[in-house]
C-alpha positions in Angstrom: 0.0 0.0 0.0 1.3 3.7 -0.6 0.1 6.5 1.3 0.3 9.7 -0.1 -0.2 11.5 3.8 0.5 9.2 6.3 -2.6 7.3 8.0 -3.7 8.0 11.4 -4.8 4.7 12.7 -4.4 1.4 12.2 -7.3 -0.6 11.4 -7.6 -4.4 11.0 -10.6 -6.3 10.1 -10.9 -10.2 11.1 -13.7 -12.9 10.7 -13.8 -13.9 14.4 -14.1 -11.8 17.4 -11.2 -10.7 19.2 -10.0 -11.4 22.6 -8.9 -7.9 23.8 -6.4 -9.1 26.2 -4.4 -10.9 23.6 -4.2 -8.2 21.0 -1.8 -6.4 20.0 -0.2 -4.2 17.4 3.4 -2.9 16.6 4.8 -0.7 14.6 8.2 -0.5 12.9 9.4 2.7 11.3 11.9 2.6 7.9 14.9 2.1 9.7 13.5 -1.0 11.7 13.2 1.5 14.6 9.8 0.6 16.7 6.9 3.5 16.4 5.2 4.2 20.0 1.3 2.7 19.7 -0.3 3.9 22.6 -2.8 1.8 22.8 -4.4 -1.7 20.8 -8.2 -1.7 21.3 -10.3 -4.3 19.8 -13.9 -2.4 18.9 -17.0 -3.1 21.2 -19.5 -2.4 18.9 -17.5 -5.1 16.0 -15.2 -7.4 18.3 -13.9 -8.3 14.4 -12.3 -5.0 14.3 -8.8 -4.1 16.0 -7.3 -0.4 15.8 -4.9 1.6 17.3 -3.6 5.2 16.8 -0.6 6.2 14.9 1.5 9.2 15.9 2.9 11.6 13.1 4.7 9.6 10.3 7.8 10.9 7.8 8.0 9.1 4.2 9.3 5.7 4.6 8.6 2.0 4.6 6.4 0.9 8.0 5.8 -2.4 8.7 2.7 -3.4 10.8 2.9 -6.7 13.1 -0.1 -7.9 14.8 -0.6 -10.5 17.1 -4.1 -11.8 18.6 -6.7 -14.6 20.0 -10.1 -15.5 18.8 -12.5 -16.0 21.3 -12.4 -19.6 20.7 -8.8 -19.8 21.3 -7.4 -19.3 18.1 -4.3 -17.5 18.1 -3.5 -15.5 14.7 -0.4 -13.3 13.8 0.5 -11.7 10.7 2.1 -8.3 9.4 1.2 -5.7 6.7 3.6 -3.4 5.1 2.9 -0.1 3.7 4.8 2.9 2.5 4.0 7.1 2.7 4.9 8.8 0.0 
């Protein structure tokens, strides 16, 4: 994904629900330098959602590594990359 302004949240959708205690995002910046999340919330209204805010990004690659557990114990991890222009 390329970003022409840097995005302000993260926001991953998944076909279970979430387990809130157990999920989690990080952030790595361009030069493999973690990005502070201040918080990984998993939506009340759509337990299928997970978010969390992204402070002010420069141009660079970001990778995003996520980590979490369905409510029937399933745990899941992946990571997305994307790029602002």
């Amino acid at each position: 994904m390329l970003f022409r302004s840097a995005p302000k949240q993260v926001r991953l959708k998944f076909n279970e629900a979430l387990e809130p205690a157990f999920s989690k995002i990080k952030v790595m910046g361009p030069q493999n330098n973690e990005i502070p999340v201040t918080a990984t919330t998993v939506d009340k209204a759509d337990p299928t959602v997970m978010t969390a805010p992204l402070p002010p990004l420069s141009s660079g690659e970001y990778h995003i590594q996520w980590s979490t557990m369905t409510h029937d114990g399933h745990k899941a991890k992946g990571e997305v990359t994307f790029k602002v222009k």
